[in-house]
N, CA and C atoms as a LAMMPS dump frame, in Angstrom:
ITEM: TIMESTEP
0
ITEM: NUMBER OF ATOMS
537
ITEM: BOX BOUNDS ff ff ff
-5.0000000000000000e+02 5.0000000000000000e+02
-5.0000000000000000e+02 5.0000000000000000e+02
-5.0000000000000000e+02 5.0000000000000000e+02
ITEM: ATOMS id mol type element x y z
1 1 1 N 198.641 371.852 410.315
2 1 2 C 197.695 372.046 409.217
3 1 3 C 198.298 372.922 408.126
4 2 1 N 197.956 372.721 406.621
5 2 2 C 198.314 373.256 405.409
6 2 3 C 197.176 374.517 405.373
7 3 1 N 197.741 375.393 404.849
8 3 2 C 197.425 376.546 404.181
9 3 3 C 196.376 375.761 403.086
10 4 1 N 195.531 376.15 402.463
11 4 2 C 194.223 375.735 401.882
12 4 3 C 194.663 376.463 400.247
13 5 1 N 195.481 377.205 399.935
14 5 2 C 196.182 377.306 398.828
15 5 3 C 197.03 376.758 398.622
16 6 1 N 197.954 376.206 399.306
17 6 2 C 199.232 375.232 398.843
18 6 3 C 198.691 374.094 398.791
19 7 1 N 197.227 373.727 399.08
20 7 2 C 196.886 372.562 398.939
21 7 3 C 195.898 372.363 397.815
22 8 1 N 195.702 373.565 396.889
23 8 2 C 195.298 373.651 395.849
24 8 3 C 193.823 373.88 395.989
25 9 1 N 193.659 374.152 397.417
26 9 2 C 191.844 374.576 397.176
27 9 3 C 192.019 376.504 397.469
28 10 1 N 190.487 376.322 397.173
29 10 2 C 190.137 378.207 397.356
30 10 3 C 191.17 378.504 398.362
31 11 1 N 191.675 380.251 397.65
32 11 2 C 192.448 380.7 398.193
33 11 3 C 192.052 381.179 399.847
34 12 1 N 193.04 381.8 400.321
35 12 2 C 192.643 382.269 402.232
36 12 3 C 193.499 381.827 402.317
37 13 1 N 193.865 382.813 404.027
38 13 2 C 194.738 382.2 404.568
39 13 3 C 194.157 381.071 405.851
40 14 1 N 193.065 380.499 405.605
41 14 2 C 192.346 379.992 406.832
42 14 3 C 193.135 378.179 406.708
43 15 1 N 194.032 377.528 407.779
44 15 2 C 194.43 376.529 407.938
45 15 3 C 193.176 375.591 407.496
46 16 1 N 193.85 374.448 407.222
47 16 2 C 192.974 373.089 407.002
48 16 3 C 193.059 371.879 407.786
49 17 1 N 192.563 371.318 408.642
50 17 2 C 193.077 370.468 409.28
51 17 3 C 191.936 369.179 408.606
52 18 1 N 191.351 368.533 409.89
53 18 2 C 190.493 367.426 409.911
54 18 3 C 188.965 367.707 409.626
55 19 1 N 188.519 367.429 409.001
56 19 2 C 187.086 367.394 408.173
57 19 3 C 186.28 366.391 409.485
58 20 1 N 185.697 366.54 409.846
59 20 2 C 185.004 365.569 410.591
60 20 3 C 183.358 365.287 410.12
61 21 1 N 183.603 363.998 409.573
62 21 2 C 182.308 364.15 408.983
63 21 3 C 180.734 363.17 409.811
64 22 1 N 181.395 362.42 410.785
65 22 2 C 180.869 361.87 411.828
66 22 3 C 181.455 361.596 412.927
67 23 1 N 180.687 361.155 414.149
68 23 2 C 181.645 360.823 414.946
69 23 3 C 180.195 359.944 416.012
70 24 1 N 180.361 358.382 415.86
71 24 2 C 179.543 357.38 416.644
72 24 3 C 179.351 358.132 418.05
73 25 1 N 178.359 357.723 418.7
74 25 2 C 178.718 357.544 420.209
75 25 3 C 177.978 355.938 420.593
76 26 1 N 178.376 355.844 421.338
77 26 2 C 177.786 354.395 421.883
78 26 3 C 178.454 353.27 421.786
79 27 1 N 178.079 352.142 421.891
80 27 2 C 179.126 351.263 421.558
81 27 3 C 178.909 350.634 420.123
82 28 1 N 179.668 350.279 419.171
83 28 2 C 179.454 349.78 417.997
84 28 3 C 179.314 348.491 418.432
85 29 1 N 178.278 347.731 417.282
86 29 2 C 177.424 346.801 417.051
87 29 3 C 178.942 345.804 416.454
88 30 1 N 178.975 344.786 417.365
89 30 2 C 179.819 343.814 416.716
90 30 3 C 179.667 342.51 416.134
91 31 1 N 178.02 342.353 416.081
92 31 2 C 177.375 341.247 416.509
93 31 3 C 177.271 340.628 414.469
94 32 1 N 177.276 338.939 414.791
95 32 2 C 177.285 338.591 413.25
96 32 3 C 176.425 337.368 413.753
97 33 1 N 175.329 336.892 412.63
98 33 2 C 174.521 335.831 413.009
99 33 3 C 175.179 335.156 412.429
100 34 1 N 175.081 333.317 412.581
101 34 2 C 175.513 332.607 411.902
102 34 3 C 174.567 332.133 410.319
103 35 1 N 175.651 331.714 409.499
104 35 2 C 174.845 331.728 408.143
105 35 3 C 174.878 333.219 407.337
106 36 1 N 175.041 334.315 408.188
107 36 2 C 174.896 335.583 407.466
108 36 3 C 175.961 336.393 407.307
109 37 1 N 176.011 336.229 405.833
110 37 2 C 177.293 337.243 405.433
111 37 3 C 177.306 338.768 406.142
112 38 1 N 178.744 339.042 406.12
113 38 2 C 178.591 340.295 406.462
114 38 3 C 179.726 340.463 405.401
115 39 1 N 179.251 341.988 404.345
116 39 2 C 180.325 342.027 402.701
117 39 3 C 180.545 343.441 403.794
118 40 1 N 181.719 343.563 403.136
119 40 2 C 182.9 344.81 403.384
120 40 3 C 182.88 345.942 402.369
121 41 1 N 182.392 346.048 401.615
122 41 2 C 182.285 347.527 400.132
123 41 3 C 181.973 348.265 401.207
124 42 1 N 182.056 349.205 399.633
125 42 2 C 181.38 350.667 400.01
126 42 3 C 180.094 351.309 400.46
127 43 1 N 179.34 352.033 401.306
128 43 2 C 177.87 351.603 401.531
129 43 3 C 177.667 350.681 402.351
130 44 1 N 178.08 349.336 402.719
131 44 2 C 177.617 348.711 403.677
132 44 3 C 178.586 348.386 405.367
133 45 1 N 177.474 348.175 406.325
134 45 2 C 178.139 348.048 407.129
135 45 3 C 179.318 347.269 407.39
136 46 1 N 179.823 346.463 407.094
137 46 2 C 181.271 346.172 407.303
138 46 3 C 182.01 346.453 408.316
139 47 1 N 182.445 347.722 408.093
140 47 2 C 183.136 348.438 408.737
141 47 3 C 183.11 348.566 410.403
142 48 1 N 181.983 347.873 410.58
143 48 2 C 181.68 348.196 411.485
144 48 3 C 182.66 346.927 412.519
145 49 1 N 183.168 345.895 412.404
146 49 2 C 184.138 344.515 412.405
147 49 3 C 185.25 345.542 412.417
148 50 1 N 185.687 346.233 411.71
149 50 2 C 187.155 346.327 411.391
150 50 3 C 187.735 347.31 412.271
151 51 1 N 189.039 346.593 413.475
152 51 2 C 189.7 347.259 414.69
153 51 3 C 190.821 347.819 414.251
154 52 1 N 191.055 347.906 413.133
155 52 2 C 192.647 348.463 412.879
156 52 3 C 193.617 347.593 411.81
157 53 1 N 194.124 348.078 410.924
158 53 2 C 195.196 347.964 410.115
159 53 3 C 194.438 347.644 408.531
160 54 1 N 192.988 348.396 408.565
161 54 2 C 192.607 348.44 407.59
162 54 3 C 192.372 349.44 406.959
163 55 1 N 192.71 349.412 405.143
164 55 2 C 192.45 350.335 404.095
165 55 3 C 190.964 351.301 404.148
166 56 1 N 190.372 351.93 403.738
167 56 2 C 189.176 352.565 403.381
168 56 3 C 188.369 351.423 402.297
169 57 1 N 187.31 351.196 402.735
170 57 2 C 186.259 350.188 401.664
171 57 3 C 186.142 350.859 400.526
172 58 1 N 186.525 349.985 399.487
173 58 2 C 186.014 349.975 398.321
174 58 3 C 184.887 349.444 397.472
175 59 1 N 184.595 349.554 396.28
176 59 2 C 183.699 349.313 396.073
177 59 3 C 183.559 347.602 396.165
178 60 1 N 184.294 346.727 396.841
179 60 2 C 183.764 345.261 396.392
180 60 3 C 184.433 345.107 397.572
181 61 1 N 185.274 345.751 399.028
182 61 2 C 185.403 344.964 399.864
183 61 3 C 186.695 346.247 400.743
184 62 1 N 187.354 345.461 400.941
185 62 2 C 188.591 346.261 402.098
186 62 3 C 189.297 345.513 402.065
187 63 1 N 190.896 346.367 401.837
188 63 2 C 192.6 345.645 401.847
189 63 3 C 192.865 345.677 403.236
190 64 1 N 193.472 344.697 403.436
191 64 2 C 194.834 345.064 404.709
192 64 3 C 195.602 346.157 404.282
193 65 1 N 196.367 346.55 405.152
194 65 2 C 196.616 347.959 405.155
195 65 3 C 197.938 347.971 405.626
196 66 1 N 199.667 346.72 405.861
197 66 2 C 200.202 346.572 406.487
198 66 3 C 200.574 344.965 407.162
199 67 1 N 201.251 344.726 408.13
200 67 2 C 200.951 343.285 408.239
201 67 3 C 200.717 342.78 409.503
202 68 1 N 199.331 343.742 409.958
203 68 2 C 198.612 343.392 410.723
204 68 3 C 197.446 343.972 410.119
205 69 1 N 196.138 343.119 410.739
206 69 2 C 194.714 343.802 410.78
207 69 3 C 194.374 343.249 411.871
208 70 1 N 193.019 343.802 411.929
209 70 2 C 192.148 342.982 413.28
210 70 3 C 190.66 342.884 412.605
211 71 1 N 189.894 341.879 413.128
212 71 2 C 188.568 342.295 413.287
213 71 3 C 188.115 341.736 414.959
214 72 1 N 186.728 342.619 415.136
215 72 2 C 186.284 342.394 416.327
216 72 3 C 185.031 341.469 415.782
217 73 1 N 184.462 340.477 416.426
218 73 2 C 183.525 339.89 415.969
219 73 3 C 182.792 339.785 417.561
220 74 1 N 181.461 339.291 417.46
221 74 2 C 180.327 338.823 418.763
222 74 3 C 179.928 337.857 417.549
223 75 1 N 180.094 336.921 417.934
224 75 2 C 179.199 335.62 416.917
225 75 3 C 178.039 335.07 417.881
226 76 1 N 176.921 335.008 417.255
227 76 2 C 175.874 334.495 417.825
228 76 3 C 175.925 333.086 418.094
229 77 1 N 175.295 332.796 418.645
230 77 2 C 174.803 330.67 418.478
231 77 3 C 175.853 330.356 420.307
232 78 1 N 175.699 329.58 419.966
233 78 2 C 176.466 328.583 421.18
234 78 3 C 177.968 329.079 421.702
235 79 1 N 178.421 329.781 422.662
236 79 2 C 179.8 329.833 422.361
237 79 3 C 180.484 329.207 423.108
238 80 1 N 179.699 327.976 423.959
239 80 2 C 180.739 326.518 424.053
240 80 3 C 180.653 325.473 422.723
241 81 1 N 180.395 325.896 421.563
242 81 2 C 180.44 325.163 420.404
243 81 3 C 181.57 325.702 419.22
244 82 1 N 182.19 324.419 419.088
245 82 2 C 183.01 325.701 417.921
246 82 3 C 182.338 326.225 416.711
247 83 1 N 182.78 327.434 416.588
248 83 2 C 182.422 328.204 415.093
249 83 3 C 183.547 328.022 414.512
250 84 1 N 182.944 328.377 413.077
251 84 2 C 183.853 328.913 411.631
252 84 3 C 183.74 329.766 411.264
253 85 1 N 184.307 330.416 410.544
254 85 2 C 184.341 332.063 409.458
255 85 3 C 184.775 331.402 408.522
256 86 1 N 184.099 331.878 407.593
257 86 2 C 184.515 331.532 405.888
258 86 3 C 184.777 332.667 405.799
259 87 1 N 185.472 333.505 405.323
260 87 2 C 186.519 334.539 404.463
261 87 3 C 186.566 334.47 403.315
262 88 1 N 185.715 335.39 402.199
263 88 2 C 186.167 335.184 401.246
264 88 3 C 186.998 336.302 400.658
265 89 1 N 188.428 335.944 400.502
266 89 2 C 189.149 337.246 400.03
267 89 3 C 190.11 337.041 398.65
268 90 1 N 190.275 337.566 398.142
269 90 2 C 191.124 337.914 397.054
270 90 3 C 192.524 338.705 397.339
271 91 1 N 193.736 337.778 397.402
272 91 2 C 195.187 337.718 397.815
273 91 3 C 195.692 339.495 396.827
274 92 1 N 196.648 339.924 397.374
275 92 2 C 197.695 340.896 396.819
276 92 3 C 198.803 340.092 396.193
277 93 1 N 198.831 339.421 395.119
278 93 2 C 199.741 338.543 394.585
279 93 3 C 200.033 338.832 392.81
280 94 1 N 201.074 339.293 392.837
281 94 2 C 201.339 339.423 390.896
282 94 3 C 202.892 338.517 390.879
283 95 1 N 202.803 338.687 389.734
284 95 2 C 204.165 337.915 389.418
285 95 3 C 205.47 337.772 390.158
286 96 1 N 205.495 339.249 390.21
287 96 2 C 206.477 339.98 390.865
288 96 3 C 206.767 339.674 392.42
289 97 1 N 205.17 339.442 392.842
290 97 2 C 205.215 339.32 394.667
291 97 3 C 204.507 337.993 394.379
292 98 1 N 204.812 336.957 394.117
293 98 2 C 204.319 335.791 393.73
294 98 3 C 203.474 334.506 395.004
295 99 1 N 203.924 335.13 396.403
296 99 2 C 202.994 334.481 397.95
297 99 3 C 202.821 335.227 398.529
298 100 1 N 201.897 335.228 398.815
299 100 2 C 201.756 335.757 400.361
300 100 3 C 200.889 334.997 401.76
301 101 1 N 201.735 335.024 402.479
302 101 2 C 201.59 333.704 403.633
303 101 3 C 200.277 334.996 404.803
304 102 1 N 199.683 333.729 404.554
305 102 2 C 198.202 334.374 405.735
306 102 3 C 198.335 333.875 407.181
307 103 1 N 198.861 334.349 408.491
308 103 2 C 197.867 334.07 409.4
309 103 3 C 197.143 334.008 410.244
310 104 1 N 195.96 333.386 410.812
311 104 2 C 194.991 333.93 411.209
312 104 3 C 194.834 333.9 413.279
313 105 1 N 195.039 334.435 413.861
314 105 2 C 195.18 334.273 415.149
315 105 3 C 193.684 334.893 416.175
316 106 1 N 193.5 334.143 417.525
317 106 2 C 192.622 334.992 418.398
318 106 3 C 193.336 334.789 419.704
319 107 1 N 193.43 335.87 420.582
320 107 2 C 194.227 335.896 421.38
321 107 3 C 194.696 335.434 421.401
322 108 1 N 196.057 334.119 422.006
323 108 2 C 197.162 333.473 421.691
324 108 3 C 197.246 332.316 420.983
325 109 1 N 195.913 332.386 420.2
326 109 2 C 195.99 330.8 420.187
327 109 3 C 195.907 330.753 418.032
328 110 1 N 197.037 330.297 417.431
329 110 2 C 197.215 330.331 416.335
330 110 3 C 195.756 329.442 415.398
331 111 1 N 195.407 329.982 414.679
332 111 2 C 193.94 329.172 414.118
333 111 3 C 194.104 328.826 412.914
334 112 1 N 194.812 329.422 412.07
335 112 2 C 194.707 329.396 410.31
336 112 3 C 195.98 329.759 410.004
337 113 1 N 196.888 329.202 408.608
338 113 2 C 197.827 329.452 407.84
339 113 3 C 197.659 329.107 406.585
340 114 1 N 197.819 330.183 405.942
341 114 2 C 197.182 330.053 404.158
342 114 3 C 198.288 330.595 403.304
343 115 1 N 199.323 330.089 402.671
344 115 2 C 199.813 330.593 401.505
345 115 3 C 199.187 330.777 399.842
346 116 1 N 198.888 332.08 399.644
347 116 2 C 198.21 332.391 398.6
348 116 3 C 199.193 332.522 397.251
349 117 1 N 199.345 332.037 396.496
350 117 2 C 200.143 332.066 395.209
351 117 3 C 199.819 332.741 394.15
352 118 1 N 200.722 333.489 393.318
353 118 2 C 200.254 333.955 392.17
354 118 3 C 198.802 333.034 391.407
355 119 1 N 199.245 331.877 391.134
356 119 2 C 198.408 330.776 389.916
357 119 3 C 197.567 330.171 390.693
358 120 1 N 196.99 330.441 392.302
359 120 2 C 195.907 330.127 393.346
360 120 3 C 195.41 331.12 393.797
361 121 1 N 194.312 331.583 392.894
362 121 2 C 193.391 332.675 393.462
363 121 3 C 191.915 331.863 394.063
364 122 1 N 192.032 331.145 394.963
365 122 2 C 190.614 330.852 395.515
366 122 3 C 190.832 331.364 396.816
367 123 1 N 189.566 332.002 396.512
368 123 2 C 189.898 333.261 397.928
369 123 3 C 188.939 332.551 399.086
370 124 1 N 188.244 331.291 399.337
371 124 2 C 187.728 330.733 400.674
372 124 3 C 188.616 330.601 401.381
373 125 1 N 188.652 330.825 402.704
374 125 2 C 189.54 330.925 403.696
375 125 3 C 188.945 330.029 404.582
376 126 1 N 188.789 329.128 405.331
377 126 2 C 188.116 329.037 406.18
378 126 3 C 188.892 329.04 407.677
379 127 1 N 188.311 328.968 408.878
380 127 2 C 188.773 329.697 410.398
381 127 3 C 188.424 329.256 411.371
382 128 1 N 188.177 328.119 412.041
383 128 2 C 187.732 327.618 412.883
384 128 3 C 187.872 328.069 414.219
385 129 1 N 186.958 328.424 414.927
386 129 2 C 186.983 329.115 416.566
387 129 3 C 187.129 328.127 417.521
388 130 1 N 187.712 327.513 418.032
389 130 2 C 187.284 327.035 419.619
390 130 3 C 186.886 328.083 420.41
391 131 1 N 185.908 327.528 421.412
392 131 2 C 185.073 328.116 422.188
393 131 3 C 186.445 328.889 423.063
394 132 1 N 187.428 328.538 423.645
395 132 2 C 188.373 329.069 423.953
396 132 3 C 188.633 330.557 424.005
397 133 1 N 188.622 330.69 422.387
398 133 2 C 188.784 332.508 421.763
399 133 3 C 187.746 332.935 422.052
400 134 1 N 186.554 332.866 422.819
401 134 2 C 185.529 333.39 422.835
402 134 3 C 185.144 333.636 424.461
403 135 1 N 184.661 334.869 424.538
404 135 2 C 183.914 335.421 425.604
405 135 3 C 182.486 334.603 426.272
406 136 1 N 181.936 335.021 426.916
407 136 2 C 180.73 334.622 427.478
408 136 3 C 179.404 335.11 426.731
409 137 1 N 180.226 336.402 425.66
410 137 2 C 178.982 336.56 425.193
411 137 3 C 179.201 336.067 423.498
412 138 1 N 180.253 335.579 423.209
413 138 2 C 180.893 335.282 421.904
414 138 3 C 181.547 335.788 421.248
415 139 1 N 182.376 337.115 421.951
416 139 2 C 182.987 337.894 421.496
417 139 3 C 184.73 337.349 421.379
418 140 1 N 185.471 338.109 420.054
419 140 2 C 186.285 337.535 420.183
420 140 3 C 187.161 338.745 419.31
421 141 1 N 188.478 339.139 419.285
422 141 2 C 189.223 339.279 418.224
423 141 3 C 190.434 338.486 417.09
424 142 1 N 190.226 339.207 416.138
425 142 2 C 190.932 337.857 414.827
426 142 3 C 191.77 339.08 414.576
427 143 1 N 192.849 338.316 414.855
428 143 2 C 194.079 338.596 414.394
429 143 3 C 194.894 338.515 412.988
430 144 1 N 194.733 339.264 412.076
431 144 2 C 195.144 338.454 410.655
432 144 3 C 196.521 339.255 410.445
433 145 1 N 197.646 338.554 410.112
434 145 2 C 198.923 338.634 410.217
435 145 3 C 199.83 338.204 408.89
436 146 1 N 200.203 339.091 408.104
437 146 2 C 200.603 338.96 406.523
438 146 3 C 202.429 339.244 406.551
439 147 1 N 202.938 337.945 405.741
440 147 2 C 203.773 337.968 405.293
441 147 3 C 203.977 337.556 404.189
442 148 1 N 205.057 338.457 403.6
443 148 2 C 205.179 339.717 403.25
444 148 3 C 204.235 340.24 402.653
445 149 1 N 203.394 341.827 403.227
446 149 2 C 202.921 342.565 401.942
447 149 3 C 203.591 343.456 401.359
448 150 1 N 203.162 343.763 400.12
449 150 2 C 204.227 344.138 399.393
450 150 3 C 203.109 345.987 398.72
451 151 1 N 204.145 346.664 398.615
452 151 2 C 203.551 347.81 397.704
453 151 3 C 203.535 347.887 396.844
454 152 1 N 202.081 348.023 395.908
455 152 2 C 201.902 348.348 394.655
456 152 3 C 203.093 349.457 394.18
457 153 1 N 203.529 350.705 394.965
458 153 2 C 204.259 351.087 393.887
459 153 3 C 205.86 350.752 394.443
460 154 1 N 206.399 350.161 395.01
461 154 2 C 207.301 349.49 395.026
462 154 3 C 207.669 348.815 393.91
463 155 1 N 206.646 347.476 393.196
464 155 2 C 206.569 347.176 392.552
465 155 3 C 206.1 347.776 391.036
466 156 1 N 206.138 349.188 390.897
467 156 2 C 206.086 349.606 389.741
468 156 3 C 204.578 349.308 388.708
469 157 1 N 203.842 349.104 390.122
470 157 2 C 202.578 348.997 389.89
471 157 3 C 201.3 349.703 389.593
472 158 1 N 201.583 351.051 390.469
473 158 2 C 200.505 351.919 390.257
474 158 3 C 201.599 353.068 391.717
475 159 1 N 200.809 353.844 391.814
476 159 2 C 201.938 355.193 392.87
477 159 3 C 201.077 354.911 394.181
478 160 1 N 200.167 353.847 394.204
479 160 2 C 199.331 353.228 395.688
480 160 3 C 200.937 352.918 396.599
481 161 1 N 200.674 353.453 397.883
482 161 2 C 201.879 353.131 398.461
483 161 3 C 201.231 352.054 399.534
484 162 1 N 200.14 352.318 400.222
485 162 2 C 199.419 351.168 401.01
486 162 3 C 200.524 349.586 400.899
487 163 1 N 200.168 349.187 402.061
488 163 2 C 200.72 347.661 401.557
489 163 3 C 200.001 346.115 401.579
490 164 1 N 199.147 346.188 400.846
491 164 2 C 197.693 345.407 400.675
492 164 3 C 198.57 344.16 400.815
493 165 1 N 197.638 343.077 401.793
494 165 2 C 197.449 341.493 401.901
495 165 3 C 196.325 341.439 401.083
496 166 1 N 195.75 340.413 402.265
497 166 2 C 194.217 339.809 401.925
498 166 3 C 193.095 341.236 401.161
499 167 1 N 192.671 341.346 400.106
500 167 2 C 191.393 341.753 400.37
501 167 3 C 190.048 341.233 400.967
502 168 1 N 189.162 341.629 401.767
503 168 2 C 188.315 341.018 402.603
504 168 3 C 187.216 341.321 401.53
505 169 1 N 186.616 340.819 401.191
506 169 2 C 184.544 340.9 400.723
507 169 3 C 183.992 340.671 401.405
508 170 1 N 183.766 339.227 401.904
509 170 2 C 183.134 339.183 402.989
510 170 3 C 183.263 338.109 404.306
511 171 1 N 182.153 337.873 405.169
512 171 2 C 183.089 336.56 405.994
513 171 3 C 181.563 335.957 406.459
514 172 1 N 181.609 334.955 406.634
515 172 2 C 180.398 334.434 406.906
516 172 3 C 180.723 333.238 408.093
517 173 1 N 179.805 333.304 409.348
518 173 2 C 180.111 332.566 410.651
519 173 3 C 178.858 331.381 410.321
520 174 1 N 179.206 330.625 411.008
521 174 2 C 178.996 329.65 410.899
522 174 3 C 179.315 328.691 412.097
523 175 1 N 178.487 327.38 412.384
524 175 2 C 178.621 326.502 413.148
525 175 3 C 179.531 326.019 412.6
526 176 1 N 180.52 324.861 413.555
527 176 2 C 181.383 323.675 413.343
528 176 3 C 180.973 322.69 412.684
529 177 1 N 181.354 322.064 411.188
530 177 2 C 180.43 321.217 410.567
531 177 3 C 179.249 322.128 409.642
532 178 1 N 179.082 323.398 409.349
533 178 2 C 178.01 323.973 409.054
534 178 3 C 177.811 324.796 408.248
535 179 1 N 179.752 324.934 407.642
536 179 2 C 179.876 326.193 406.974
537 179 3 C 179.57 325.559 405.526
């Protein structure tokens, strides 16, 4: 921990470590109905999906963070039926970093590959589940796997060092045939 003056707040010599400003107990709610968005900003639950290799929500959604993420999902409805996820995200792509290759995995079994281009910003994704990736109760994890992301300030972009893919808004489940 930093000294609380070299870090430019009120003077003391009292260390600074971790702010803890909550801390869950129980098990988090993973559950998504079908038909119903679940958006990623600031303020809404979201967050509550996201297992790792993700940015802090912003105001319109959440970056990848690297070139892995996860989400945890429980999808409702049938889970000897296949589902879909629609994804709607907005790519990390400028001139400079002109693709970036999406893809989408649940436990071993490869589901989605999306190359996003500078001059192709349509951010529907769509994701099809076989019942396979899924638990007994519909639970499943999504694997989303980015090549290459690239850093904003690498690229002389802004001093963001993060290394944003996909941005996520939101994702919406859905039956097979339904999305």
């Amino acid at each position: 921990p930093a000294r609380r003056v070299y870090l430019g707040l009120r003077s003391g010599s009292r260390r600074s470590g971790l702010h803890l400003r909550s801390l869950p107990l129980g098990e988090i709610d993973h559950s998504v109905l079908p038909h119903q968005p679940v958006v990623f900003g600031e303020g809404t639950d979201g967050d509550r999906l996201l297992a790792g290799g993700w940015s802090l929500p912003d105001a319109t959604g959440v970056w990848t963070d690297g070139d892995r993420a996860r989400l945890v999902l429980e999808l409702g409805g049938d889970p000897l039926i296949e589902a879909v996820l629609v994804l709607d995200v907005v790519p990390f792509v400028t001139p400079e970093h002109a693709e970036l290759a999406v893809d989408v995995w649940a436990l071993d079994t490869h589901l989605a590959h999306r190359v996003f281009r500078h001059d192709d910003l349509e951010g529907r994704f769509v994701v099809r589940l076989p019942p396979s990736v899924r638990d007994e109760k519909g639970r499943t994890f999504i694997d989303v796997r980015i090549d290459p992301p690239a850093m904003p300030v690498a690229l002389v972009l802004s001093p963001d060092a993060r290394r944003p893919g996909p941005h996520l808004r939101s994702l919406t489940p859905g039956a097979s045939g339904h999305s």
